[in-house]
Each structure stands twice: as C-alpha cells, then as structure tokens.
NUFI-370371 format. One record per residue (C-alpha): x, y, z; residue number from 1. Coordinates in nm, 3 decimals, m for minus. Each point is the difference from the previous one (the first is absolute). Last residue first. Layout:
N
<east:X&north:Y&up:Z&i:NUM> .
...
# end
This chain:
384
<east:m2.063&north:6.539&up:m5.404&i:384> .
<east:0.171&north:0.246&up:m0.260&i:383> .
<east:m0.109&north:m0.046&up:m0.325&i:382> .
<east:m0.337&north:m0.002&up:0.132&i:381> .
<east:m0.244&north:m0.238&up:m0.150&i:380> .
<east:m0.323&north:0.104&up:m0.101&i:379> .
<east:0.128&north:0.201&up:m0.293&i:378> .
<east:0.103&north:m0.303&up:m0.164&i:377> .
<east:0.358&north:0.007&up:m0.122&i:376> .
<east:0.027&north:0.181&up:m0.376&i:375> .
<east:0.193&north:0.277&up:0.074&i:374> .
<east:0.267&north:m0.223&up:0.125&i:373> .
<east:0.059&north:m0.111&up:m0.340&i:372> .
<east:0.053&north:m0.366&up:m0.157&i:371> .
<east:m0.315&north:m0.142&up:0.194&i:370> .
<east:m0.140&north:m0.368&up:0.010&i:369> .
<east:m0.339&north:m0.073&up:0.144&i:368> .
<east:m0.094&north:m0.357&up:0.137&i:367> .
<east:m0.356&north:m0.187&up:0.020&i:366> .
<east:m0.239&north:m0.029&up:0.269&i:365> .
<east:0.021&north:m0.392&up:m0.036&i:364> .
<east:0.364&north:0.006&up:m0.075&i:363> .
<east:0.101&north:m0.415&up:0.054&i:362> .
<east:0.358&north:m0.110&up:m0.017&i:361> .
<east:0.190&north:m0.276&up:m0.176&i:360> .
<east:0.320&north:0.196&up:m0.096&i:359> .
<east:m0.011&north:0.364&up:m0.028&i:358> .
<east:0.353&north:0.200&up:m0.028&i:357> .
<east:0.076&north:0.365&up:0.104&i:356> .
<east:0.202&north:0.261&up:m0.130&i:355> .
<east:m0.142&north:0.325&up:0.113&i:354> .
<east:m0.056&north:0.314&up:m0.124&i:353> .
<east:m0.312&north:0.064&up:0.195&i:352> .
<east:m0.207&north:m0.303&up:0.087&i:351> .
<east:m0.356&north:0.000&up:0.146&i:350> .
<east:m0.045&north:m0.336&up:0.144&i:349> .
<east:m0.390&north:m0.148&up:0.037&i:348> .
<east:m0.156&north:0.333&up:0.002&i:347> .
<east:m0.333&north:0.121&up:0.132&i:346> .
<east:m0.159&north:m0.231&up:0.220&i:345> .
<east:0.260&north:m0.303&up:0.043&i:344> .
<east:m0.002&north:m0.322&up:m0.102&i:343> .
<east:0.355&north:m0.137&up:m0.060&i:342> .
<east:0.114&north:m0.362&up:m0.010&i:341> .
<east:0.387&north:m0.078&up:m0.028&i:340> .
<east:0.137&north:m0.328&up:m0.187&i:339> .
<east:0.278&north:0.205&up:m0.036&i:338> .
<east:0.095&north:0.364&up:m0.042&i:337> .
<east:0.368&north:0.075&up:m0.073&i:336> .
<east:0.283&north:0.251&up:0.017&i:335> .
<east:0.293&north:0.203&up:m0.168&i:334> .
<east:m0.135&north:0.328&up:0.029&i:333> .
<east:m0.246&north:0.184&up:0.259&i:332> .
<east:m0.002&north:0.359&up:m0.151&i:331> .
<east:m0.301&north:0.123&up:0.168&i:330> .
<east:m0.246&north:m0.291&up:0.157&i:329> .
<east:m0.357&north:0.040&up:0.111&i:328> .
<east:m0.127&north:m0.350&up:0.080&i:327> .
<east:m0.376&north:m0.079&up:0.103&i:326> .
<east:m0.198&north:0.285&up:0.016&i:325> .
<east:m0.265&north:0.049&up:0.188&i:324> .
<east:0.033&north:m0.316&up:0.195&i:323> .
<east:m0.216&north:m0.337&up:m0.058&i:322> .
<east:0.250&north:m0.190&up:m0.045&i:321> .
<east:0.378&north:m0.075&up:m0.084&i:320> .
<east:0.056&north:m0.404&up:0.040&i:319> .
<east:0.373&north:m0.040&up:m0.007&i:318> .
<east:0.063&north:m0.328&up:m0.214&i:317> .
<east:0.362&north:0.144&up:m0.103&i:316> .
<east:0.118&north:0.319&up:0.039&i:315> .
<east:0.375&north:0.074&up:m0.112&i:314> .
<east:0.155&north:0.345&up:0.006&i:313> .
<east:0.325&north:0.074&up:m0.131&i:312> .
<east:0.022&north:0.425&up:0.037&i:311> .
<east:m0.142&north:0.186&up:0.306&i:310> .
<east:m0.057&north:0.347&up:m0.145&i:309> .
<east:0.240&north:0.279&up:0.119&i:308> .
<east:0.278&north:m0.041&up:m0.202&i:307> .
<east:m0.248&north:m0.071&up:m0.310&i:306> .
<east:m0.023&north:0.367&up:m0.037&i:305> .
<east:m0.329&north:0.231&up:m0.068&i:304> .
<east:0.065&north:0.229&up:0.336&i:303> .
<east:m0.328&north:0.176&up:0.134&i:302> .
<east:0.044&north:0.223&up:0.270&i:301> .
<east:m0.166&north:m0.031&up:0.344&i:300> .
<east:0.206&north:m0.327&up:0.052&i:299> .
<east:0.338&north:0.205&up:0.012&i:298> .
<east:0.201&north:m0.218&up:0.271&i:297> .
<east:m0.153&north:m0.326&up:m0.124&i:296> .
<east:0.035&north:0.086&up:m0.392&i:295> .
<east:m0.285&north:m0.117&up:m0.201&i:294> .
<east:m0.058&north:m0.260&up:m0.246&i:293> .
<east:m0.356&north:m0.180&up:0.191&i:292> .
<east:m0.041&north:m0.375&up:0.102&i:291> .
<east:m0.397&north:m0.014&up:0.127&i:290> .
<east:m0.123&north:m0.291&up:0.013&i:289> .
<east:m0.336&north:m0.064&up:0.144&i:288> .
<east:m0.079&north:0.389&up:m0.117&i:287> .
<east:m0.297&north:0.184&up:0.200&i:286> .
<east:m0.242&north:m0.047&up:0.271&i:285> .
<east:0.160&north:m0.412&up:m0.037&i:284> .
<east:m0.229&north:m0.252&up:0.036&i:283> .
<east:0.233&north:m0.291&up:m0.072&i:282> .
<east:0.365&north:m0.088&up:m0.042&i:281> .
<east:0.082&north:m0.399&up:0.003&i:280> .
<east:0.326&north:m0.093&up:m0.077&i:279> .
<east:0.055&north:m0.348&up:m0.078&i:278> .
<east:0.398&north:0.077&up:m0.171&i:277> .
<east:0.128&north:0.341&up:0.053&i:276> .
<east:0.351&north:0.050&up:m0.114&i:275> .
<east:0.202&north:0.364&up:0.037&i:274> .
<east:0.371&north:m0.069&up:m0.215&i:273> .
<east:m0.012&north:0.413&up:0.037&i:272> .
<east:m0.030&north:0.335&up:0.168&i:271> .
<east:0.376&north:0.124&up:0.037&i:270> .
<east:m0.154&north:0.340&up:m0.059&i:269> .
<east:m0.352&north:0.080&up:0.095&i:268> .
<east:m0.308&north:m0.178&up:m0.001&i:267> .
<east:m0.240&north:m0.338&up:0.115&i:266> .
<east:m0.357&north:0.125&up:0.169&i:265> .
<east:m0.284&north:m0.251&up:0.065&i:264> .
<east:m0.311&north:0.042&up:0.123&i:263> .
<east:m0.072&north:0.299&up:m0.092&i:262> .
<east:m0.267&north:0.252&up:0.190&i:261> .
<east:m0.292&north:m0.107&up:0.242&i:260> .
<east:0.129&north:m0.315&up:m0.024&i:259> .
<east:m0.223&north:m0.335&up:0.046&i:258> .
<east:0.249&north:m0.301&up:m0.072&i:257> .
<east:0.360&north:m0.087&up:m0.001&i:256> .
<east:0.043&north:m0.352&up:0.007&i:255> .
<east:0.365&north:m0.196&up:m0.067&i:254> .
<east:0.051&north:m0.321&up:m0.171&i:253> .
<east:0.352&north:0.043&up:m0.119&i:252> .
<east:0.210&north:0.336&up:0.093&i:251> .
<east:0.344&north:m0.018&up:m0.152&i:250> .
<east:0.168&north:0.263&up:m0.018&i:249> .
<east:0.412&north:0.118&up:m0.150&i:248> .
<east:0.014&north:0.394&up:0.042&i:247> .
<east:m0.201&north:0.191&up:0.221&i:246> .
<east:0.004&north:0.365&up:m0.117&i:245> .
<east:m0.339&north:0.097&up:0.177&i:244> .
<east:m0.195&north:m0.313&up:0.045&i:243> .
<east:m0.322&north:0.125&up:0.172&i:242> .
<east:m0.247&north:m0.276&up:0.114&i:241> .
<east:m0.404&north:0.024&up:0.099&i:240> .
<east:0.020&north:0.393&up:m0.063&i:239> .
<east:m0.141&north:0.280&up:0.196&i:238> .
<east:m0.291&north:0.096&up:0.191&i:237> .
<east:m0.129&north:m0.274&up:0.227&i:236> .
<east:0.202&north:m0.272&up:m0.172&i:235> .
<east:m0.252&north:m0.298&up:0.029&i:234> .
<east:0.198&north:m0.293&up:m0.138&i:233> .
<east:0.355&north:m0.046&up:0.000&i:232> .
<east:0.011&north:m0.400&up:0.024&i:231> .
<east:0.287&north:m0.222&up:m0.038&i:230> .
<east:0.039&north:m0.315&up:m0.170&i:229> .
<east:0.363&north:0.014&up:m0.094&i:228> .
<east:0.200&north:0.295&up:0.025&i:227> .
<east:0.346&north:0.022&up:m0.121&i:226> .
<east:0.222&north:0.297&up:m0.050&i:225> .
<east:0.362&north:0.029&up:m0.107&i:224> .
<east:0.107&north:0.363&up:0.001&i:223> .
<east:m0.168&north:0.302&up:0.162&i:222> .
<east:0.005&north:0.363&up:m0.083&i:221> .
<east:m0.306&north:0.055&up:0.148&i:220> .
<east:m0.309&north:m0.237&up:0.069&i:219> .
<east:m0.288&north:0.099&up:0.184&i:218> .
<east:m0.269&north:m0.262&up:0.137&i:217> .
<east:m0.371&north:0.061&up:0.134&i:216> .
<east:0.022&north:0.367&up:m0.132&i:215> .
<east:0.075&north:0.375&up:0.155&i:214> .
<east:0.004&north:0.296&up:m0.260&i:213> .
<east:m0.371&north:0.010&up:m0.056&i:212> .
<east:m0.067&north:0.111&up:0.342&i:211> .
<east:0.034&north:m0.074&up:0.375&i:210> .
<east:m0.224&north:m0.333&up:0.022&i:209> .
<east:0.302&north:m0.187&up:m0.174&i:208> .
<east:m0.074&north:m0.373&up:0.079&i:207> .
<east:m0.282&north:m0.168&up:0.040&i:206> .
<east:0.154&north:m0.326&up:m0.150&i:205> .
<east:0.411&north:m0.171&up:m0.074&i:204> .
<east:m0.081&north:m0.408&up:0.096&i:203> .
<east:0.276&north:m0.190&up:m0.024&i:202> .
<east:0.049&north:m0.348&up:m0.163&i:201> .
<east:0.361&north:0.058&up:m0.084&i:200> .
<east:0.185&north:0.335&up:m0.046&i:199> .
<east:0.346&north:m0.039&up:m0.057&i:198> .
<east:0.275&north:0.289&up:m0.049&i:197> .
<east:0.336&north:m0.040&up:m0.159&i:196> .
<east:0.100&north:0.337&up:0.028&i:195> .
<east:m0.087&north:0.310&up:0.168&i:194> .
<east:0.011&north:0.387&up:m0.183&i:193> .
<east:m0.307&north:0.065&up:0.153&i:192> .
<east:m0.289&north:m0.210&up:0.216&i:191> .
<east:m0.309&north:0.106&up:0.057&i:190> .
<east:m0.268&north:m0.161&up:0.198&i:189> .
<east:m0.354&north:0.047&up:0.086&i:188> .
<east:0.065&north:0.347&up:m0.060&i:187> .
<east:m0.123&north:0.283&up:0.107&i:186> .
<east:m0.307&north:m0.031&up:0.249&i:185> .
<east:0.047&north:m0.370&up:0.106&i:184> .
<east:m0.354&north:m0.204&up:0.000&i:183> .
<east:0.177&north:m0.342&up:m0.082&i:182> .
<east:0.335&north:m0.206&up:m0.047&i:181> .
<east:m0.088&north:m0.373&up:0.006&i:180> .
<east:0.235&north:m0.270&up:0.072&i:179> .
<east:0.127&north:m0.319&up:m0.231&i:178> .
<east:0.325&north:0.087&up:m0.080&i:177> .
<east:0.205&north:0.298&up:m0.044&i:176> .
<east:0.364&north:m0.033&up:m0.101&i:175> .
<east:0.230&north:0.252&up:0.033&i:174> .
<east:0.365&north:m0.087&up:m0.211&i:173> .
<east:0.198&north:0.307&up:m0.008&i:172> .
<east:m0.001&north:0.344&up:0.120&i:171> .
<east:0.177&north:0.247&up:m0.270&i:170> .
<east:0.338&north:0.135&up:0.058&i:169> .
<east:0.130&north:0.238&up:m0.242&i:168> .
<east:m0.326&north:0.034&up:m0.130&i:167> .
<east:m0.163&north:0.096&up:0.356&i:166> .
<east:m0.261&north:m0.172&up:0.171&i:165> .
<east:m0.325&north:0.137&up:0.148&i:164> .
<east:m0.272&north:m0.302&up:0.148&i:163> .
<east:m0.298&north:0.092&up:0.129&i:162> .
<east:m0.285&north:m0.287&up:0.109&i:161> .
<east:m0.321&north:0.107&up:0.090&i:160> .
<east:0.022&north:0.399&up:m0.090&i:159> .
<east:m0.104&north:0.259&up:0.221&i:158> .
<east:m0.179&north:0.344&up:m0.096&i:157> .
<east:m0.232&north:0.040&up:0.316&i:156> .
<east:m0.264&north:m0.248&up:0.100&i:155> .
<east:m0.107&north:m0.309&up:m0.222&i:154> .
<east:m0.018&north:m0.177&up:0.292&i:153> .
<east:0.348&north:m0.258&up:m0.106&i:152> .
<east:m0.035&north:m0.358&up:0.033&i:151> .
<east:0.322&north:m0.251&up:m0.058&i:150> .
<east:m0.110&north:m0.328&up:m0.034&i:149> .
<east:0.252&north:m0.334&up:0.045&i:148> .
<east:0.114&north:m0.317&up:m0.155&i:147> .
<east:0.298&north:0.188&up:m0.111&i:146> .
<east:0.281&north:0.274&up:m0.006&i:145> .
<east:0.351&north:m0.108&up:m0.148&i:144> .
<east:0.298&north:0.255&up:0.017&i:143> .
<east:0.316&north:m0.165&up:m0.164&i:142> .
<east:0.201&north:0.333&up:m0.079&i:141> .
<east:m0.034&north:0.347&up:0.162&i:140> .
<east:0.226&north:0.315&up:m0.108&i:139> .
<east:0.026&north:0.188&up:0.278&i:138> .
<east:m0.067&north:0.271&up:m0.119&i:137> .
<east:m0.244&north:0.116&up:m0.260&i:136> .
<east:m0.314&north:m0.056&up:0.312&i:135> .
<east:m0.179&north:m0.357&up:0.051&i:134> .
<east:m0.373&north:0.076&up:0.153&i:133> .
<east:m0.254&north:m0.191&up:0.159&i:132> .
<east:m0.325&north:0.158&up:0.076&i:131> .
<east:0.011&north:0.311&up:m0.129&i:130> .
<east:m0.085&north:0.332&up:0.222&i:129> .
<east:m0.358&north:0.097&up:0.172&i:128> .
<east:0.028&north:m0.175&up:0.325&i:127> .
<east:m0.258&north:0.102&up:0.247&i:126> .
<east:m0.260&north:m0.277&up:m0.074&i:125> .
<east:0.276&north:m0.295&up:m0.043&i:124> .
<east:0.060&north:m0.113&up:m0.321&i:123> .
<east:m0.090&north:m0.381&up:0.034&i:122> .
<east:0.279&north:m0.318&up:m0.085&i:121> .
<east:m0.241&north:m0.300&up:0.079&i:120> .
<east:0.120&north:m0.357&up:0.015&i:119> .
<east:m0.280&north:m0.242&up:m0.056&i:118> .
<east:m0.206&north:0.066&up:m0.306&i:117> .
<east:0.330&north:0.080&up:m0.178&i:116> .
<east:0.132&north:m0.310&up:0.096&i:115> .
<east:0.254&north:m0.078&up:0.309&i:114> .
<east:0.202&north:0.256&up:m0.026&i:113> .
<east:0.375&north:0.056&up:m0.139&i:112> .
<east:0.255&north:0.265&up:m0.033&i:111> .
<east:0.255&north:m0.139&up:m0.152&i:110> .
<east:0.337&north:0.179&up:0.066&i:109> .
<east:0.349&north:0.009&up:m0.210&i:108> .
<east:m0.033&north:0.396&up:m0.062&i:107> .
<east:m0.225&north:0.251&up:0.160&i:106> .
<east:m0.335&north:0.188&up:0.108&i:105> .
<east:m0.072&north:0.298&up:0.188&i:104> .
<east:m0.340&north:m0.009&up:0.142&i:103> .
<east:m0.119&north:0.314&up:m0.004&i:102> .
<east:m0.241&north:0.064&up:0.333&i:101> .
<east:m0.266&north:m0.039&up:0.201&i:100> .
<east:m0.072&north:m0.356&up:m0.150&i:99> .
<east:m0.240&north:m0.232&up:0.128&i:98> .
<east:0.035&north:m0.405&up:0.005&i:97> .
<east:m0.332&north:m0.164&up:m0.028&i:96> .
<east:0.023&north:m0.378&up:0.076&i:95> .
<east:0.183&north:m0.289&up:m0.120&i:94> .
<east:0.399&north:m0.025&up:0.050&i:93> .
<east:0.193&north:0.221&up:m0.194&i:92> .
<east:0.317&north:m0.205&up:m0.040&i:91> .
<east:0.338&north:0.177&up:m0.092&i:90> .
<east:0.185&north:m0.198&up:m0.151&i:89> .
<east:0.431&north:0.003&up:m0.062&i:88> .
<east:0.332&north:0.167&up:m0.132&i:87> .
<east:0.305&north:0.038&up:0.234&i:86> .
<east:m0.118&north:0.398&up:0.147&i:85> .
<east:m0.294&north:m0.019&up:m0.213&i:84> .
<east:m0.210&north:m0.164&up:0.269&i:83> .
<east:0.106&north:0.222&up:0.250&i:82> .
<east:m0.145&north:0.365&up:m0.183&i:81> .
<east:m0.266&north:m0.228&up:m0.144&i:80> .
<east:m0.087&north:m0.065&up:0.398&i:79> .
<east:0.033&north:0.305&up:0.117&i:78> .
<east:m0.246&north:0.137&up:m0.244&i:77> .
<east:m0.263&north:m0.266&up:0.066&i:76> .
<east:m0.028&north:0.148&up:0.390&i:75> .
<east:m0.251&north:m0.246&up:0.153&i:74> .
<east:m0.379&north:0.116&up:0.003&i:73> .
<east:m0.092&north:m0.330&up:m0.173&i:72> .
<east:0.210&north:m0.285&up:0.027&i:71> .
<east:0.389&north:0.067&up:m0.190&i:70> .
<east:0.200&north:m0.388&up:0.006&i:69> .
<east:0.329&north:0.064&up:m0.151&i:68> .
<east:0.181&north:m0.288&up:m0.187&i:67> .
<east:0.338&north:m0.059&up:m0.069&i:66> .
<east:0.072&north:m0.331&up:m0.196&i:65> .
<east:m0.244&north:0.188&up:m0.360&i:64> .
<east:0.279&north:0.172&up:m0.134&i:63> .
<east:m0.109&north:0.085&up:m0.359&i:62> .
<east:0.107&north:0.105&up:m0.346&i:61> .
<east:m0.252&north:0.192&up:m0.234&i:60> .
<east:m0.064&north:m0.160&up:m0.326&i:59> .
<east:0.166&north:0.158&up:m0.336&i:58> .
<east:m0.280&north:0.116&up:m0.225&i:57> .
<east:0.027&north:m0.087&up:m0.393&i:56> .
<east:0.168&north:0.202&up:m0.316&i:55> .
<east:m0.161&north:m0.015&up:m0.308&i:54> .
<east:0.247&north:0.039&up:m0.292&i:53> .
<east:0.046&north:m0.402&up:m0.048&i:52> .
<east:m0.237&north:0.003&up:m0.305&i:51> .
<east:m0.222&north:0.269&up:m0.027&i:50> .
<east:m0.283&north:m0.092&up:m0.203&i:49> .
<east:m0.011&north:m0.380&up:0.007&i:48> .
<east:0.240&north:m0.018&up:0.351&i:47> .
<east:m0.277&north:0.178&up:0.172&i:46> .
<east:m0.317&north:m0.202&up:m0.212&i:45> .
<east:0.153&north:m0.290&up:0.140&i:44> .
<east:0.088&north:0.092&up:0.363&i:43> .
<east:m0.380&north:0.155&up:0.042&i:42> .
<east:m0.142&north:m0.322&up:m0.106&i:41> .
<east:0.195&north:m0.244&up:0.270&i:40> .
<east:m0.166&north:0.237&up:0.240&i:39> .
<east:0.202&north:0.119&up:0.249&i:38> .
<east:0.041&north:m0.140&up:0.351&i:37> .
<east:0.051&north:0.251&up:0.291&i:36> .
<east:0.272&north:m0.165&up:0.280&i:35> .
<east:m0.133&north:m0.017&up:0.325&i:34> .
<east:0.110&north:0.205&up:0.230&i:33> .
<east:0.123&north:m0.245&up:0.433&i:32> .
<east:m0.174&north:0.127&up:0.285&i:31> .
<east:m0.243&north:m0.276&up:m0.038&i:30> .
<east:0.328&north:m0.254&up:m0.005&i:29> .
<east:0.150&north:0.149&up:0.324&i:28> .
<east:m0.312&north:m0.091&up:0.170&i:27> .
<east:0.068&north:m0.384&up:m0.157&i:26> .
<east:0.323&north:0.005&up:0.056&i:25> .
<east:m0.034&north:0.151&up:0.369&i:24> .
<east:m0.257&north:m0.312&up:0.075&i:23> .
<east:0.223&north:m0.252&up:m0.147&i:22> .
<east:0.304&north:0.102&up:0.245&i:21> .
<east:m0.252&north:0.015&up:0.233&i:20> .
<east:m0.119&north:m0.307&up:m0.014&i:19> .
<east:0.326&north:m0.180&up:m0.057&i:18> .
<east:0.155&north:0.152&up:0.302&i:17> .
<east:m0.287&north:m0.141&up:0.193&i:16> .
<east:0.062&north:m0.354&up:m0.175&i:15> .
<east:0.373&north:m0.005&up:0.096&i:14> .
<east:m0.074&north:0.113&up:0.330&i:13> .
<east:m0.249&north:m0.313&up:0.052&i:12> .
<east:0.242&north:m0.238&up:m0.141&i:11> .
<east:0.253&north:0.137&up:0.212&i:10> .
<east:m0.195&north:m0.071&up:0.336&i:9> .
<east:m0.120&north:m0.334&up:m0.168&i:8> .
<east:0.350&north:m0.085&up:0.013&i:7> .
<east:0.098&north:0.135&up:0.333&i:6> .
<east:m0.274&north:m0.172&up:0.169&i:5> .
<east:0.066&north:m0.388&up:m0.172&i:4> .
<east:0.357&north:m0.061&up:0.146&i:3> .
<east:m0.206&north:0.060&up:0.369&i:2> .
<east:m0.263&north:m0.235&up:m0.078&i:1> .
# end
C-alpha cells in the first residue's frame, strides 16, 4: 500500500497539469485571428486581368502566452500599456465596460472579448472624444481587436476607432474581426496612411450623426486592404465606406445599404488595383458608387485628370440596386464589370471618359456615356 500512494499521487498531478495545460490551449485558441479565405473566383479573374500586380494583406503577428484578464470597471488602459510591454491579450471579459476617456492603443497586443454580444466597449455619458485612438508616433505594428462591440452615444464629434499614421512610418498589420462598431458621431473608424489592414466579419452602422463628413468606415492613404463580409449599413449622414487613395483592395461580399448620400466613394491619387467581388450597394439617397476625378486638397474645384480617379477597378457579381443612381465614375481606366446586376432608378453607370469593360452583366436602368463634362446630368453634382 505504501509503494502504491506515491504513484497514484503523481498520476493525479500529471492529470491536473494536463487539464490545465489543455484548458489554456483551448482559451488561448479563441484568442487566436482566423485567417480570411478568398474565393477561388476572385484569384482567377485577378491573375486574368492583372496578372501578379495585385498585392495581398500581410497578417498581423501575435503573442498570445501573456494574457491579461480586464472585468468590467477595471482599468483597460493599463493593461494594453502592460500587455505590449513583451507582446500579449488583453481579455475583455463579458459585461459593459465604460469609457471616460481615449483609450490609447498599441503594438503587439490583442485586445480580445468574449463576442460582441458579450463584451461591451460603451462611451461613457461624459466622454465626448474617440474611443480608441493610435496617434503619427509611435508607430504601432501587430494590433488585433476582436470578438467585441465598441458603442459610442452619438454625442460630440468622436470617432469609433482613429488611427493617424505618417508616410514615413505607417502603422502596420490591424486586423478587425468579428465586432461591431456603432452609433459613433464621426467616424466609425478611420484609419490613414496604415498598412496591411483586415476587416473580417465586422459590423461598421449608425455611424457619423455629426454631418456629411463622418461615415461608417474612412480610408486614407492606406495600402493593402481586405474586408470580407462586413457590413456598413445605416450611415446616419455620410458614406457607408470612403477609400481615399487606398491602393491594392479587396472587399468580397460586403453590404452597404440605405444611405442618405453615396454609398461608396473611391478617389484621389494612388487610387488603384480596388476589387469588389459580391458587393451589395442598395438604397442609396444618391450615387451607390461614387468614384469622382478631383483633387483631395482642392475638392471645391473641378480637376478633369485621371490622377485623381481610382484607376484598375474590378467588380464582379456586385448586385447594385435600387439606388438613385447606380455608378457615377470620371476617368476610371483600365477596369472591368462582371457578371454584375444593376437596377437602379435613374442611371445604371454614368461614365465620363472612361475606359471600362462589360463582361456578363445586367443594366436594367440602362447606362449613359459622356465625352464632355458639360454633358453630366444636371441632377448629379459634380462635386458630391
């Protein structure tokens, strides 16, 4: 009996250190992205019309040993500020977590909840300033935010998510994935001059409450997007997505729908290599999408130059309906409409000195060329 004790003692340890060992891998596992798959379809029709000039997303990096536990009411700002110290997670447990201030937000840190039903990020009622912000400097890389909600009251002018790089040192690799960012005055987020940036399975709505200048998602001066099935419904005044000289997109079964304005804007310089594949834009006040020739930093005067158009466009089965106008394009070159249905209530796409090929697509409304500015539709501002 006595030979038998220590055995079954160390049998018993052995087990215990199993179970735990298995239950960190598996809580480690849920903290763990989840790589976006692309459609076997969109790969084809890429290498078909642009060969190898498309340039994918890099994946964020993570450290997912170190783990910080935040419950509601704890200080989540300390505990990015540790977290990034080596690289790690912080976990949101469930519950409403209020912010009274900024959140400051940086490099080799997931920030992790346990489902956007569960783990709630809330603007608190005296706080009028963004949610969580990354200034120019320093420059952050490896920032993951997911399984979470972040709530703004629609109070002040405060964006969801704010992100400001620089060019001569842009953030890299944020990934979004699977949370909700809703009912944020400015923006719901807006990143510039980032790269590599992933949105997957997010929800973008109610956002921009402070004017027409403030959409669900703002884009500029990025590199290397993807978003897969994403949602940036319900702008309250301005645009579903703005892609302001973003360079290199892929956005594949996406929904913007019910816009007082556009739902879609794509300009400036270094606009290009833009691919929308399952796209669905409808009920748009105004233009689905809108990709216009004029210079960002002089928008209030019209500029005919394909600098400032996006240039090697690709939709394929997007599903444009029931807007105003479906597509208004101004010297959009070099790209391609595919198996693409439009039904819209005015025009279908209204083209001015572009250079655009139809393959397989439907034009219920029907689709208006122009070789003069003078001859764009009176209805439809120059200068949306």
């Amino acid at each position: 009996m006595r030979s038998l004790f220590p055995l079954q003692k160390g049998v018993i340890l052995s087990v215990l250190i199993c179970l735990i060992s298995f239950t960190l891998m598996g809580q480690n596992s849920n903290f763990k992205i989840k790589k976006v798959k692309i459609e076997a379809e969109v790969d084809s029709i890429m290498t078909s019309k642009w060969n190898t000039n498309f340039q994918h997303v890099e994946y964020p990096k993570q450290w997912l040993e170190h783990v910080i536990t935040v419950n509601p009411g704890a200080s989540l700002q300390e505990a990015i500020d540790e977290a990034h110290k080596t690289g790690g997670v912080v976990f949101l447990k469930s519950g409403i977590h209020v912010l009274t201030e900024t959140i400051t937000l940086k490099g080799r840190v997931t920030l992790v909840g346990e489902g956007r039903e569960h783990t709630i990020i809330q603007q608190g009622p005296n706080m009028e300033t963004t949610g969580f912000s990354i200034e120019a400097e320093p420059q952050v890389t490896d920032l993951i935010i997911k399984d979470l909600t972040l709530k703004g009251s629609r109070s002040g002018k405060a964006n969801g998510i704010l992100i400001r790089g620089r060019n001569e040192s842009r953030h890299d690799r944020v990934m979004l994935q699977n949370i909700n960012v809703t009912d944020w005055s400015a923006q719901g987020v807006h990143m510039k001059r980032t790269n590599n940036i992933i949105m997957d399975n997010c929800n973008f709505q109610y956002n921009g409450s402070a004017g027409g200048l403030y959409h669900n998602v703002y884009f500029l001066y990025n590199k290397y997007i993807l978003q897969s099935d994403c949602d940036m419904s319900y702008p309250i005044k301005g645009k579903g997505n703005k892609y302001t000289s973003c360079e290199f997109v892929l956005a594949q079964r996406c929904t913007i729908k019910d816009c007082l304005g556009n739902g879609i804007q794509a300009d400036h310089e270094e606009a290009g290599y833009l691919f929308f594949h399952k796209y669905h834009v409808s009920n748009c006040g105004r233009v689905a999408l809108w990709f216009p020739c004029e210079d960002y930093y002089d928008k209030y005067t019209y500029t005919e130059n394909p600098q400032y158009a996006p240039q090697h466009v690709i939709l394929n089965r997007c599903e444009i309906i029931n807007n105003t106008w479906g597509a208004m394009w101004r010297m959009v070159n070099n790209s391609f409409v595919i198996n693409s249905t439009f039904d819209n209530k005015k025009i279908d796409m209204g083209l001015l000195k572009c250079d655009v090929t139809f393959d397989n697509s439907t034009f219920k409304q029907g689709n208006k060329t122009y070789t003069d500015v003078t001859q764009w539709p009176k209805d439809v501002e120059i200068l949306w």
